[in-house]
Structures are given as C-alpha cells and as structure tokens.
N, C-alpha and C positions, 0 to 999 in steps of 0.2 A: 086214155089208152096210150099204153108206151110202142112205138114203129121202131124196132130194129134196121139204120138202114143199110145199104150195100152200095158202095163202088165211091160212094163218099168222103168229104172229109169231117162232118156230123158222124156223130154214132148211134143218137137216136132223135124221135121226134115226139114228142109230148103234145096230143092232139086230145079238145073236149069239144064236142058237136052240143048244138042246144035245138035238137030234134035235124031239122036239114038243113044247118047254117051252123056253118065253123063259129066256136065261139074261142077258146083260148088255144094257139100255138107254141109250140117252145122249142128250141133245137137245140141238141148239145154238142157242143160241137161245131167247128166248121165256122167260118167267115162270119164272126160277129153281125158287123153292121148288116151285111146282104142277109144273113137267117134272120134277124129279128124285121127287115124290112117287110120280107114276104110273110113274115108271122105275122105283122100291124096290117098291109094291105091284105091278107084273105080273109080277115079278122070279119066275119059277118057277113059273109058271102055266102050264097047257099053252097050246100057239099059239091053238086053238079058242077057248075059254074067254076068254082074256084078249081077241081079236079079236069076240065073242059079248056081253061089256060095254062097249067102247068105241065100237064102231063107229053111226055116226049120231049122235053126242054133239055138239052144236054149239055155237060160242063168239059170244053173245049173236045178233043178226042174219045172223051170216056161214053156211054150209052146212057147216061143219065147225070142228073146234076138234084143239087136239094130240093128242087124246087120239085122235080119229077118226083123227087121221094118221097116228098109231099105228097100230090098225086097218091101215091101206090099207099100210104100211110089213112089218107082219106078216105080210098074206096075199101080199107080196112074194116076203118072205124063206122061206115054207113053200113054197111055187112052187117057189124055186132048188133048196133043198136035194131037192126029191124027183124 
C-alpha cells in the first residue's frame, strides 16, 4: 500500500503488513539514514505496537514527523487488510 504523506519531508511511504505485523517499509524521500532506520526497526513488529510508539512523535515545531506518518500510514494499511 502506497501512504501519501503531509507536513513531511518524505512524500510517501511504501508499507506491506504480513497479516498484523509490519513486514516491509520504504520511504521516499526524506532523511535517508533516519527513514530507512525506522523502516529496519518496525520491521516485524506487530501493527499495534509499532503504530503505539510512533504515533504523535513530532519533527521539531511541525505536528508530526516520518515516524507519525508512519503511524497514520499503518493504521491505513490494517484498515484495508481487514
């Protein structure tokens, strides 16, 4: 599932769930090293859990940061699938 995201410097999120655990991330966009970090650490976390740490997380002054996008990308993608 492709996440269009907002308020970012990513412009999207390339998220595959393998039932209710994040299996493959990808960000386009946005702070190499820190998106691919939080891509390999959510990596096999269930949906909850990894959506339970990130979400609200925000990037200096702005209301959200990748990691929230994540987040909102996540509870997207547990949506479709059920």
């Amino acid at each position: 599932m492709e996440f269009r995201t907002k308020g970012v410097c990513s412009s999207k999120i390339i998220v595959e769930l393998d039932g209710d655990t994040v299996g493959h991330v990808e960000f386009v966009g946005g702070c190499s090293g820190n998106t691919q970090g939080v891509a390999r650490l959510v990596q096999g976390m269930k949906v909850q859990d990894a959506i339970a740490r990130l979400e609200g997380i925000r990037c200096g002054v702005r209301p959200t940061s990748c990691p929230d996008q994540l987040a909102q990308a996540l509870k997207k993608a547990a949506a479709q699938s059920a």
